[in-house]
N, CA and C of each residue as an Amber inpcrd file, in Angstrom:
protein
   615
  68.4950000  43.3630000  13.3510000  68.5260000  42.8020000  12.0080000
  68.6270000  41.2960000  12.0730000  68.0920000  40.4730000  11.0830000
  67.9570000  39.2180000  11.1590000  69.3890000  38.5450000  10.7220000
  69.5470000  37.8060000  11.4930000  71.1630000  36.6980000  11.4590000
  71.2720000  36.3470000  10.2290000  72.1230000  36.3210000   9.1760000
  72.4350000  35.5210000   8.3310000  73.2690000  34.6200000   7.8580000
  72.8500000  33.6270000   6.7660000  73.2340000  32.6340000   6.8000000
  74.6520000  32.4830000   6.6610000  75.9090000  32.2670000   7.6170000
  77.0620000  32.4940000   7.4670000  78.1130000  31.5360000   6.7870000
  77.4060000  30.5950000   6.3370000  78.4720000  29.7610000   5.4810000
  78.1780000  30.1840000   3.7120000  77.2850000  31.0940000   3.4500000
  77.3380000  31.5470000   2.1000000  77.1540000  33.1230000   1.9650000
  76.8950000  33.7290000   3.5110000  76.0910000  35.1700000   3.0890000
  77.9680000  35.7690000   2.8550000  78.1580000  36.7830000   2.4410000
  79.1420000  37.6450000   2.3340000  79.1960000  38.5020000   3.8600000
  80.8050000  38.6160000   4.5820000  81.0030000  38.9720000   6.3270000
  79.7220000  40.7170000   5.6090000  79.4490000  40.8810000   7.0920000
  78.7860000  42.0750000   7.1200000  79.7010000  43.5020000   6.8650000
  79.1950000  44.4080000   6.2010000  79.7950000  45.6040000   6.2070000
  80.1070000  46.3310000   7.2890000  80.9130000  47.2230000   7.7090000
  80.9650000  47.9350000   8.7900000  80.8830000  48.8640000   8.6620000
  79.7770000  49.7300000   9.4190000  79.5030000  50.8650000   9.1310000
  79.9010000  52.2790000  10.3080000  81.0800000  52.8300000  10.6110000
  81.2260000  53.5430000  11.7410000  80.5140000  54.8870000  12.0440000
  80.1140000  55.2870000  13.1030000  79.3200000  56.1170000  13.5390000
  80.3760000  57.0570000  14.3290000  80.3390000  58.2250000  13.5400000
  81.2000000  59.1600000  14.4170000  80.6580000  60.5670000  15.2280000
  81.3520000  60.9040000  16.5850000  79.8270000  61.7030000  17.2550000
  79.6650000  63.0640000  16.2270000  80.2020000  63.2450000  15.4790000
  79.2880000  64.2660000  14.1880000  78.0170000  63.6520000  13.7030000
  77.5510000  62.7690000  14.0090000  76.6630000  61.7210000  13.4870000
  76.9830000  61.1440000  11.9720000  77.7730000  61.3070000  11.8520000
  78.6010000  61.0040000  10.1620000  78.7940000  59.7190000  10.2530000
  78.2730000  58.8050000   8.9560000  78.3660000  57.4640000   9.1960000
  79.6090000  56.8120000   7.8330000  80.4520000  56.2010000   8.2200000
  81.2590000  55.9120000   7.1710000  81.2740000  54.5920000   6.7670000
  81.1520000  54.0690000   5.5940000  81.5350000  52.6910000   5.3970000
  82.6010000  52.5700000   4.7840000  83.1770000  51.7250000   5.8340000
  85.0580000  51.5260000   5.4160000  84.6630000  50.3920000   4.6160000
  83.8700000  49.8970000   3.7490000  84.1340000  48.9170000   2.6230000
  84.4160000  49.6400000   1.4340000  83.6410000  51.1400000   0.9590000
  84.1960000  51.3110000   0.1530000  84.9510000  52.7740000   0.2540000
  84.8520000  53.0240000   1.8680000  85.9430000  54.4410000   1.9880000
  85.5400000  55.7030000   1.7440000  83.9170000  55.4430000   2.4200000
  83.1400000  56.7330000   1.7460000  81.8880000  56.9290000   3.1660000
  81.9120000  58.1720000   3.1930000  80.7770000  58.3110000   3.5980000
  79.1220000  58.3580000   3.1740000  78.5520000  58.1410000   3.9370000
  77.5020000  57.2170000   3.4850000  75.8050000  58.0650000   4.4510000
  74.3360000  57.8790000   4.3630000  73.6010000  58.5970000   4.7910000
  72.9780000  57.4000000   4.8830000  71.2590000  57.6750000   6.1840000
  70.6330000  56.3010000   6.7690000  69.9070000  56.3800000   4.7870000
  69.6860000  57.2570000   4.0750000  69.2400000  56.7330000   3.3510000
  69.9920000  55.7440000   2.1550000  71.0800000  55.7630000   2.4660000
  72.1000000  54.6640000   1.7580000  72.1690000  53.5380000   2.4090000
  71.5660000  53.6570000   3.8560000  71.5680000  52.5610000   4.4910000
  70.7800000  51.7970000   4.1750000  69.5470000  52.6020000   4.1970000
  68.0240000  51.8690000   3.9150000  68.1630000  51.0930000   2.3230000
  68.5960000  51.4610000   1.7310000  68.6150000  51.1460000   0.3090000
  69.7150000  49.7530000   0.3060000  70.8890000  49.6940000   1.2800000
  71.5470000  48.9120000   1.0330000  70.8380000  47.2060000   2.0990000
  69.7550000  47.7840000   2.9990000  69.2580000  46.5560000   3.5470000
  68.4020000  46.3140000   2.5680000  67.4370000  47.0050000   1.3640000
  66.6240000  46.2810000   0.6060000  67.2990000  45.4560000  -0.2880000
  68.5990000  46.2850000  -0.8160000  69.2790000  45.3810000  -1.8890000
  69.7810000  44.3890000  -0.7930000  69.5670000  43.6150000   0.0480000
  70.0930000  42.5420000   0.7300000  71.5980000  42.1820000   1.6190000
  72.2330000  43.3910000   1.3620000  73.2680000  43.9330000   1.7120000
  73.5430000  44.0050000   3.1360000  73.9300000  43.0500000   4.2790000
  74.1560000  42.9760000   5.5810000  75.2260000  43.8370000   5.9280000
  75.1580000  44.8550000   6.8710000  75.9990000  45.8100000   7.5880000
  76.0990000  45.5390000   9.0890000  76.6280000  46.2420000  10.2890000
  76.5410000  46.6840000  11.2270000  77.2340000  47.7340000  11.2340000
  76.8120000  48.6340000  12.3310000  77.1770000  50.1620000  12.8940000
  77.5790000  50.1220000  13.8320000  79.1240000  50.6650000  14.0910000
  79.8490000  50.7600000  15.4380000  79.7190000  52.0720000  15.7740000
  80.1860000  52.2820000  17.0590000  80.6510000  53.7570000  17.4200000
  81.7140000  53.8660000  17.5270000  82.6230000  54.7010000  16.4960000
  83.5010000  55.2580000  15.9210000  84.8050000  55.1490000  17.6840000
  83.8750000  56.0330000  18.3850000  85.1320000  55.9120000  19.6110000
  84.9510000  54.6090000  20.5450000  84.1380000  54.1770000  21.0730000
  83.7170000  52.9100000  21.8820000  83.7620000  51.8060000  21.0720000
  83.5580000  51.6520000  19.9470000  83.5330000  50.3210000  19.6080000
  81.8330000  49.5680000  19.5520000  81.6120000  50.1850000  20.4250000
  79.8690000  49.3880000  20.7030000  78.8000000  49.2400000  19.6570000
  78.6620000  47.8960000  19.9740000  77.4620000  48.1540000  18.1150000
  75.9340000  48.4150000  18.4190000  75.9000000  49.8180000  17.6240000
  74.4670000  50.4680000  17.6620000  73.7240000  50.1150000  16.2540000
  74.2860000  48.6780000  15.8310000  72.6330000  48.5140000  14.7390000
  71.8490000  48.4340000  15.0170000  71.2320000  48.5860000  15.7920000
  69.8850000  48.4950000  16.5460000  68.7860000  50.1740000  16.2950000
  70.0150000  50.8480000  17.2680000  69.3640000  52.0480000  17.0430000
  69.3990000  52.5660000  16.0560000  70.3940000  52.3240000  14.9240000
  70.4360000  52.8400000  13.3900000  69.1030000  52.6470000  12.9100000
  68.7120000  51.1540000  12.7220000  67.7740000  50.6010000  12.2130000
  66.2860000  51.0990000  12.0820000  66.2440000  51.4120000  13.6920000
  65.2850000  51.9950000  14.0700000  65.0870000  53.5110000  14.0510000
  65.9270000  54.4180000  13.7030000  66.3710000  55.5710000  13.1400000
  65.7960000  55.6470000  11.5890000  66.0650000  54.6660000  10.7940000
  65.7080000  54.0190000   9.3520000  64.1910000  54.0770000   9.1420000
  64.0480000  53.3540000   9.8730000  62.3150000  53.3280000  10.1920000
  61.3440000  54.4930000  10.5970000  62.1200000  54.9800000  11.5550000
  61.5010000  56.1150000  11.6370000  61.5570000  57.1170000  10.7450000
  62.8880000  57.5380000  10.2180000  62.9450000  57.9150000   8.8870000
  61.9430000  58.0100000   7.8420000  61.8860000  56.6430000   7.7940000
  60.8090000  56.2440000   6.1980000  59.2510000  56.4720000   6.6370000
  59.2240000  56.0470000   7.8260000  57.5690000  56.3740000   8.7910000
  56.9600000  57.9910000   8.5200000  58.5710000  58.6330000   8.6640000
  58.1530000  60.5160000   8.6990000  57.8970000  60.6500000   7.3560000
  57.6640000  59.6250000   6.4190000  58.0310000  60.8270000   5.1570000
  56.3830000  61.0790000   4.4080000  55.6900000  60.6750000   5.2290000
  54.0430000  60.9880000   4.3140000  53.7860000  59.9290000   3.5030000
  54.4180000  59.1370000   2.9080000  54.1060000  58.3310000   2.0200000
  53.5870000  56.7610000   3.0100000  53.5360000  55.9780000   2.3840000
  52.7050000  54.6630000   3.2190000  53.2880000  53.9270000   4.4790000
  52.6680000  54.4840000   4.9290000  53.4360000  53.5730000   6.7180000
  52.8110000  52.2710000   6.7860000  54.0390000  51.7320000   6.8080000
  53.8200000  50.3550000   7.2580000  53.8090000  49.9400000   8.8340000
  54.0280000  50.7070000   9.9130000  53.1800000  50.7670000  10.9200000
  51.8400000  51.2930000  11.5820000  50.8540000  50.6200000  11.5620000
  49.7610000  51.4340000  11.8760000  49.7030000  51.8150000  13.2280000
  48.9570000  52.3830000  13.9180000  49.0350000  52.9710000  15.2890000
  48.4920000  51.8650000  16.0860000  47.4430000  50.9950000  16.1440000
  47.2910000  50.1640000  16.8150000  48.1620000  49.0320000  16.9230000
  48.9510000  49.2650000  16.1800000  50.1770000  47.9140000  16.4360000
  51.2410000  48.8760000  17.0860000  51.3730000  49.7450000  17.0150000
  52.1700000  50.6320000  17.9720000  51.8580000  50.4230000  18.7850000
  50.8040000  50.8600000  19.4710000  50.2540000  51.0250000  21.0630000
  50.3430000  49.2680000  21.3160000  49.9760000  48.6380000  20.6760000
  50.2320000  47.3720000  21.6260000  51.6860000  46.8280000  21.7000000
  52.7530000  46.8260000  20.3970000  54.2150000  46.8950000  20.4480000
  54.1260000  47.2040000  22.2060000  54.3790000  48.6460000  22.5180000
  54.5900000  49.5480000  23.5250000  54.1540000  48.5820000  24.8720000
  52.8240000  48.5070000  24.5470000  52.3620000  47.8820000  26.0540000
  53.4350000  46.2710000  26.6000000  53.9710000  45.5810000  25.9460000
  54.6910000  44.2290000  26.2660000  56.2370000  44.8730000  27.0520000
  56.6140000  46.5500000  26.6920000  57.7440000  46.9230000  27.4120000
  57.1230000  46.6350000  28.7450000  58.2930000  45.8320000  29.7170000
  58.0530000  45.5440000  30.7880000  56.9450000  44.2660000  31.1230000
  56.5290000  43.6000000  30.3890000  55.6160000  42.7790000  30.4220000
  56.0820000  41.5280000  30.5310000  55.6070000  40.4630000  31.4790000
  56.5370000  39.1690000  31.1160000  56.3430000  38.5070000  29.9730000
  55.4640000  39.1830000  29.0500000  56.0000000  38.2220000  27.7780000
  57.0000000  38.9960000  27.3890000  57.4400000  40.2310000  27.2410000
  58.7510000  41.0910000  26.8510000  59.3680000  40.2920000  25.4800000
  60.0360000  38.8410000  26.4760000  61.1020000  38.4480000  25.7780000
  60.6590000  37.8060000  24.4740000  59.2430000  37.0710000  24.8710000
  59.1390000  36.4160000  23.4240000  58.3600000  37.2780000  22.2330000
  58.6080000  38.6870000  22.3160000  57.7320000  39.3680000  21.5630000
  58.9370000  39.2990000  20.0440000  60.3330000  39.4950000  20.4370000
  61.3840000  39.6550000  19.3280000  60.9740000  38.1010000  18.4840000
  60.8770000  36.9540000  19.5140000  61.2220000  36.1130000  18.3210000
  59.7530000  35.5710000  17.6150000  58.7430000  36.1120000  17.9520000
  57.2550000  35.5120000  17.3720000  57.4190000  36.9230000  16.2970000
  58.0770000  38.2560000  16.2010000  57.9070000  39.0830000  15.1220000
  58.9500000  38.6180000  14.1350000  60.1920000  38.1810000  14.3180000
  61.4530000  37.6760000  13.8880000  60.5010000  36.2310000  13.3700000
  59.8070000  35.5190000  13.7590000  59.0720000  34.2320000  12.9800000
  58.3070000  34.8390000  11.9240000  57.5720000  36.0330000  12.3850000
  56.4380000  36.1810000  11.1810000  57.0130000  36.8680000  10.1410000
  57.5550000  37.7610000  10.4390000  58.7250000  38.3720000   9.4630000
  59.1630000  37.4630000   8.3030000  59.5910000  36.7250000   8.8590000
  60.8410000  35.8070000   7.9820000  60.0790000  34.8190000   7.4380000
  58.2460000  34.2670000   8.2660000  57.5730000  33.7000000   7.2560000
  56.9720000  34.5380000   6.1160000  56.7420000  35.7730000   6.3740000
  56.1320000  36.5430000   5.6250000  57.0680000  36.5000000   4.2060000
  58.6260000  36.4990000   4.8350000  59.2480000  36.9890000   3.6520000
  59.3890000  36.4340000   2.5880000  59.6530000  34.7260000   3.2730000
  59.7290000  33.6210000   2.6610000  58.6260000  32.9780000   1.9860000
  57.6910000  33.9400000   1.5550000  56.4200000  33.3500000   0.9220000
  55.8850000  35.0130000   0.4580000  56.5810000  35.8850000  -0.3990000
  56.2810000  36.9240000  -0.4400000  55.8950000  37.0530000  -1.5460000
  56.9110000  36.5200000  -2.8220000  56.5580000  35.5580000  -4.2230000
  54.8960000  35.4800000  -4.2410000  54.4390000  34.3630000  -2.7360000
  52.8280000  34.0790000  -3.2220000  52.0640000  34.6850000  -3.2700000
  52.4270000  35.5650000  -1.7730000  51.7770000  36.6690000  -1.5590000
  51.2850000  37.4980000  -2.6220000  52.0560000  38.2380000  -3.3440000
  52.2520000  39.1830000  -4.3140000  51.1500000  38.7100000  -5.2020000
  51.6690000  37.3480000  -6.1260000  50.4680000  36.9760000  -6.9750000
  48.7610000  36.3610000  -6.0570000  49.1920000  36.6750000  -4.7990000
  47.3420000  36.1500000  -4.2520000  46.8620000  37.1920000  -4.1510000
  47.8180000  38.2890000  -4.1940000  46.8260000  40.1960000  -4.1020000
  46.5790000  40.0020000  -5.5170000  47.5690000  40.0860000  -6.4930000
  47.1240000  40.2220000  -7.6980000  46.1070000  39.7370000  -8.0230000
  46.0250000  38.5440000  -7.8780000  44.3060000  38.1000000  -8.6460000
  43.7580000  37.9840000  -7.6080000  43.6120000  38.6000000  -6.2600000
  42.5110000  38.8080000  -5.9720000  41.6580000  40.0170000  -6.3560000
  43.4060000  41.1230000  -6.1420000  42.8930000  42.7080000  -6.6760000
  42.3820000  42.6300000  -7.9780000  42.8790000  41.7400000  -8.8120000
  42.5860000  41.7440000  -9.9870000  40.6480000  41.6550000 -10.2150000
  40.2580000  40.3230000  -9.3840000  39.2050000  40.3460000  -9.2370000
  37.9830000  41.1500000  -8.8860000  38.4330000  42.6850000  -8.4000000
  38.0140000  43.4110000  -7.3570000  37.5310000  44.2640000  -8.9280000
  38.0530000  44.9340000  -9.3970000  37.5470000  45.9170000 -10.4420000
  36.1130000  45.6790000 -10.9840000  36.0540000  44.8340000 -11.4820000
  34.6200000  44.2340000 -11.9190000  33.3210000  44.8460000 -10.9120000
  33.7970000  44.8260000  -9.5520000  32.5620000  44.9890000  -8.2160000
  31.6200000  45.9440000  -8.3900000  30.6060000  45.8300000  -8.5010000
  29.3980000  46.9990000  -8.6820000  29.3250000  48.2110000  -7.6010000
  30.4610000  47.9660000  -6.1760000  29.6580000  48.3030000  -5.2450000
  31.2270000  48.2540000  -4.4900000  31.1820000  49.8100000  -3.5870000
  32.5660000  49.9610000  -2.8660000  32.4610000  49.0110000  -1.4690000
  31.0930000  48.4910000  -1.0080000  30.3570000  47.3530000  -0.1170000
  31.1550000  45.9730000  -0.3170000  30.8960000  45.5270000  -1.8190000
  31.2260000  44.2090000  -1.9010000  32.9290000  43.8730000  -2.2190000
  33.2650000  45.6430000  -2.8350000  35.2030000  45.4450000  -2.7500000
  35.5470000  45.2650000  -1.2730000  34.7920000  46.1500000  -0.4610000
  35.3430000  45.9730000   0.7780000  35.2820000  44.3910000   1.7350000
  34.6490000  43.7330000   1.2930000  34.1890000  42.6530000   1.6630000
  34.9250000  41.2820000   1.1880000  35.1380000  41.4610000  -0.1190000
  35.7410000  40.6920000  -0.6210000  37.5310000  41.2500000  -0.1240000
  38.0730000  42.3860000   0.1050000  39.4550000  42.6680000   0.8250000
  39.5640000  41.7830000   2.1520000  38.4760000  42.3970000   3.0100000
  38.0540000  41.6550000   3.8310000  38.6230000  39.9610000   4.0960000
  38.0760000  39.6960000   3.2150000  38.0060000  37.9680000   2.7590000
  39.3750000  37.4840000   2.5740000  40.2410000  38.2400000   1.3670000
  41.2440000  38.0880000   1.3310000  41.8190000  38.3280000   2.2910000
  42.3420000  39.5920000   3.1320000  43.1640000  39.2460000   4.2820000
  43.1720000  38.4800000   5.3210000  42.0000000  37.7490000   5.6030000
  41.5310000  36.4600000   6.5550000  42.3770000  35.2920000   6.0560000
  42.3290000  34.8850000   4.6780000  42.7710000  34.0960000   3.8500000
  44.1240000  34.0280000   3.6440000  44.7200000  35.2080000   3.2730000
  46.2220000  35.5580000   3.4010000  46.7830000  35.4240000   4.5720000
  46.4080000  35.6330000   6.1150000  46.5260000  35.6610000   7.0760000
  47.1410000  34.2300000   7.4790000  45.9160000  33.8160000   7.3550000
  45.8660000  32.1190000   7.6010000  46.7540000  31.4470000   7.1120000
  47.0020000  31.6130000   5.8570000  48.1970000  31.2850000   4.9790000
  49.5620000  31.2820000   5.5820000  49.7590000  32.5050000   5.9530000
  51.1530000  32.7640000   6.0780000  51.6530000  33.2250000   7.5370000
  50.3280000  32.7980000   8.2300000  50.7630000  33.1630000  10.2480000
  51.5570000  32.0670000  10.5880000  52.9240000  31.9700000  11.0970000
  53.7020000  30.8090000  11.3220000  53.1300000  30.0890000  12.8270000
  52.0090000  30.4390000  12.8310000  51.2150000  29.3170000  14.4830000
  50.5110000  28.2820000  13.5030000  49.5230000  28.9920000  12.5080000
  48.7100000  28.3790000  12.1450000  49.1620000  26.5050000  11.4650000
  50.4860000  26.3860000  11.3230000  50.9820000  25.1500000  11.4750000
  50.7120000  24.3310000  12.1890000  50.1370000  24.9630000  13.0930000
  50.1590000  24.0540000  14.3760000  48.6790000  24.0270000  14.6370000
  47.5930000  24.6050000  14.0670000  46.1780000  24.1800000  13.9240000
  45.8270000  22.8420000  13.7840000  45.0140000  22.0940000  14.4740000
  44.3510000  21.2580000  13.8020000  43.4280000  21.3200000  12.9070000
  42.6970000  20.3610000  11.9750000  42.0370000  20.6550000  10.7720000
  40.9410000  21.5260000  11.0160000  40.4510000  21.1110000  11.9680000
  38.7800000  21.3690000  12.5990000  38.9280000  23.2700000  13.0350000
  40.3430000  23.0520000  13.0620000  40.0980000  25.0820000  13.3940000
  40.8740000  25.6830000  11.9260000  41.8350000  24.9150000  11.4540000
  42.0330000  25.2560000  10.1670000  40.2940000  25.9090000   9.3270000
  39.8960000  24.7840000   9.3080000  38.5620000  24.5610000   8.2890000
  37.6530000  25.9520000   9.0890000  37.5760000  25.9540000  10.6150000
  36.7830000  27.1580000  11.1240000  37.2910000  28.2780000  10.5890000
  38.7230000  28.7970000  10.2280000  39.1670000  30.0600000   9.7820000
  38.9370000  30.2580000   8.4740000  39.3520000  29.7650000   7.7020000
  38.7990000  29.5670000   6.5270000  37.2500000  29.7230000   6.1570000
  36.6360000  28.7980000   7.0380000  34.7850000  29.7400000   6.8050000
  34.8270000  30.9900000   6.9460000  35.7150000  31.6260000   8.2180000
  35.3740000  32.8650000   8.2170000  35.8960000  33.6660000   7.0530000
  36.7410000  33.3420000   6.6320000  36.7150000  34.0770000   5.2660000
  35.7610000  33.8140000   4.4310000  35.5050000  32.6740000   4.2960000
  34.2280000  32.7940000   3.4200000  32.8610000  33.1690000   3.8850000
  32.9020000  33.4980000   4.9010000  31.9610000  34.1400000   5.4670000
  32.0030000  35.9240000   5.2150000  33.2690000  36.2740000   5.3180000
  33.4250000  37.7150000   4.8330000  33.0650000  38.1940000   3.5690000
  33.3330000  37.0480000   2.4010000  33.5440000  37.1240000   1.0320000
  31.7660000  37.2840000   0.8500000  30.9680000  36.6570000   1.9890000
  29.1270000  36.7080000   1.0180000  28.8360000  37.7120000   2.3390000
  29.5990000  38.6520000   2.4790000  28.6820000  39.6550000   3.8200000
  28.2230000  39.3540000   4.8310000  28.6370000  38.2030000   5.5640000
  28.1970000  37.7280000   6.6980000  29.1150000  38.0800000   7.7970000
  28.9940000  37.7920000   9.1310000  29.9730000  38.2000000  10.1790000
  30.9020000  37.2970000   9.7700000  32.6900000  38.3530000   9.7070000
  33.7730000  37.6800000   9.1710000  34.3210000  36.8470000  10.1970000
  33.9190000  37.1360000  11.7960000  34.6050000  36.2380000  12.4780000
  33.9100000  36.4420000  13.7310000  33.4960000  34.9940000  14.1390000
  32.9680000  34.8120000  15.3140000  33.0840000  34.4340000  16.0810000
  32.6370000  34.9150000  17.2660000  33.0130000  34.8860000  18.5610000
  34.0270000  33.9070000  19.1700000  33.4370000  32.3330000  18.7130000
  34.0820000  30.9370000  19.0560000  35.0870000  31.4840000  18.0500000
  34.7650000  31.1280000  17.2100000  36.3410000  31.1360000  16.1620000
  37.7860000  32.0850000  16.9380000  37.3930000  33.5180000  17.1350000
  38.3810000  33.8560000  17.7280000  38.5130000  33.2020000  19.0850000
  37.8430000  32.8890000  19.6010000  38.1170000  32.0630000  21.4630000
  39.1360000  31.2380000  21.0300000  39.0530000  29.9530000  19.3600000
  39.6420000  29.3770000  19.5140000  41.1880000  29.4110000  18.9230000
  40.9200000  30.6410000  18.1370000  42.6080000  31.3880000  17.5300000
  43.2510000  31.7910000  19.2530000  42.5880000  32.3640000  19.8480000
  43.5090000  33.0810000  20.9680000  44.0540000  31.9050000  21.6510000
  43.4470000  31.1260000  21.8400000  43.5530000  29.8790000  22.4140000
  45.2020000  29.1600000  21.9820000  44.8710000  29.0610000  20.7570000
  45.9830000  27.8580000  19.6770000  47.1420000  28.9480000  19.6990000
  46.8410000  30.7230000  20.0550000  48.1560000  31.3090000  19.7990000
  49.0540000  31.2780000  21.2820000  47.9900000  31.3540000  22.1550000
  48.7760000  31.1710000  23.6330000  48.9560000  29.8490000  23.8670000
  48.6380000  28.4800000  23.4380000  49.6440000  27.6130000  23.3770000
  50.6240000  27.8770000  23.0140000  50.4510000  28.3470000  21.5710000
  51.7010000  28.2160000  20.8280000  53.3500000  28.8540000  21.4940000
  52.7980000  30.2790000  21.6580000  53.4890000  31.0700000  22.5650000
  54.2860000  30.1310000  23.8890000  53.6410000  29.5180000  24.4710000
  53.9550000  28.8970000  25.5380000  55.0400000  27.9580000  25.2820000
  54.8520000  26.7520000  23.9830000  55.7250000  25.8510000  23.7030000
  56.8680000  26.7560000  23.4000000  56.9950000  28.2750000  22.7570000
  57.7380000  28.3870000  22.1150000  59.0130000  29.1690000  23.4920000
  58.4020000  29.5290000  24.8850000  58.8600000  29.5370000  25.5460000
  59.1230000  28.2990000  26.3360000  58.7970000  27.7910000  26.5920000
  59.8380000  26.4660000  26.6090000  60.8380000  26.0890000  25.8370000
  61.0460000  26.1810000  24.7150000  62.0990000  25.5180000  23.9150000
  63.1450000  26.8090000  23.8250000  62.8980000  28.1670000  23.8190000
  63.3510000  29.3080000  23.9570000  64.3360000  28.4060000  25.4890000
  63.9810000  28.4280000  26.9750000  64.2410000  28.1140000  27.9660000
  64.8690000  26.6370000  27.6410000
């Protein structure tokens, strides 16, 4: 779970884990379920989970218990499988370490610009109804997530104009049916992200 800000956030809840798997929160003296959990990280509500006899804090595995949870239930997964399988492949990998804090960056840029987000689907979706053709909705989605992307990837700061301006064609290249992204263009995203990566292990070190 992401650190918070400790000179205004409220101390974290404590949530004990007992081996019945029974989870209690001694804030308000009640027992409690991961789906009270889940509900209390959307309402913004910072916890951790001990183990009841050790002491040891398992928010980690709660969390991820949570997730999996909400993943099983049929309704919209917000993990797709190809971000699974590559998640998976960095276990053991020497990038390993910097995989937490480049998802912990995008995360927290994502979140912190979620407001825009919201209204740039809206009128884009908004725009989409009108389309003669399930071709040109798809195209124009297309467009938008290139666009949204770009927006809100916390590397892309670190673009210069000349590849800024290249990503951006490619969205507008998606938006009139043309190839959304080409060849150079990605050479030079992979490029600007494994710098990036690199500085960010250094200053990590």
């Amino acid at each position: 779970m992401a650190e918070t800000d400790q000179t205004t956030a409220a101390p974290a809840i404590k949530i004990k884990k007992y081996a019945n798997r029974r989870l209690y929160n001694t804030a308000t003296s009640s027992y409690v379920t991961l789906e009270n959990l889940c509900q209390m990280v959307k309402d913004g509500q910072d916890f951790l989970v001990e183990d009841a006899k050790t002491g040891e804090d398992i928010t980690r595995g709660v969390l991820t218990q949570i997730i999996f949870e909400e993943e099983s239930k049929g309704g919209q997964q917000l993990l797709p499988i190809g971000f699974l399988r590559r998640l998976i492949t960095f276990y053991g990998d020497s990038l390993q370490t910097l995989v937490p804090s480049y998802l912990e960056i995008s995360m927290t840029s994502f979140q912190r610009n979620q407001d825009q987000m919201r209204q740039y689907m809206a009128e884009s979706f908004g725009e989409m109804f009108p389309f003669r053709s399930i071709e040109e909705m798809g195209r124009q989605n297309m467009a938008m997530f290139q666009r949204a992307m770009t927006l809100f990837n916390p590397f892309v700061a670190g673009m210069n104009d000349a590849d800024k301006s290249s990503v951006a064609a490619a969205g507008e290249k998606a938006a009139a049916g043309e190839n959304p992204v080409e060849v150079d263009t990605l050479k030079k995203q992979m490029e600007e992200l494994r710098k990036q990566v690199e500085a960010l292990a250094r200053t990590k070190g």
